[in-house]
C-alpha positions, 0 to 999 in steps of 0.5 A, spaced: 218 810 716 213 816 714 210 815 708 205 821 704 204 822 698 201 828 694 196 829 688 195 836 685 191 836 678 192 843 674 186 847 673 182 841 678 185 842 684 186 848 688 191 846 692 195 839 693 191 834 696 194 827 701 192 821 697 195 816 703 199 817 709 202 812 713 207 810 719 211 804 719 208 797 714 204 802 712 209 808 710 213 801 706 208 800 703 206 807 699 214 807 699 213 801 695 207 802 690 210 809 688 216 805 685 213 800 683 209 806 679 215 810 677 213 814 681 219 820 685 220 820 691 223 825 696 225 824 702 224 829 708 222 826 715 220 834 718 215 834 711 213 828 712 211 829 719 208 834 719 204 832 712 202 825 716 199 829 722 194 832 717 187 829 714 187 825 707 183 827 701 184 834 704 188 840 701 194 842 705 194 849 709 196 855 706 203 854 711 205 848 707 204 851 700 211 853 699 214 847 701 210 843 698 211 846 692 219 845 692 217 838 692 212 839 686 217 843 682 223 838 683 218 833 680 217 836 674 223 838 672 225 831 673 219 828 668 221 835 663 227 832 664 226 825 663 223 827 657 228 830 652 
């Protein structure tokens, strides 16, 4: 299993960011720290992959905003949601 999990701070970052990635034990273990933390967790192998391939701690290519960002407009309409 590919594990990646992204970060992006309103008026901090430009961009969403790779905070972790990892395939295997490791792709587990992101897996269970973010429910651990109730954090959501999308599955998308082909995202995934690719998200794996890229540094972390950089911001991600132009080509994966819009991807990335279905991803981070589900999250918060999820915790909009969880907060009526």
């Amino acid at each position: 299993m590919i594990g990646v999990a992204l970060q992006f701070i309103r008026g901090e970052d430009r961009a969403p960011r790779i905070i972790a990635s990892g395939e295997g034990v490791l792709g587990d273990l992101i897996k269970s720290i973010a429910e651990k933390n109730g954090v959501p967790i999308i599955k998308d192998p082909d995202l995934s992959r690719v998200l794996s391939g890229l540094p972390v701690d950089k911001e991600i290519p132009e080509n994966l905003y819009k991807a990335v960002a279905n991803i981070f407009q589900y999250v918060y309409k999820l915790e909009k949601d969880l907060h009526r």
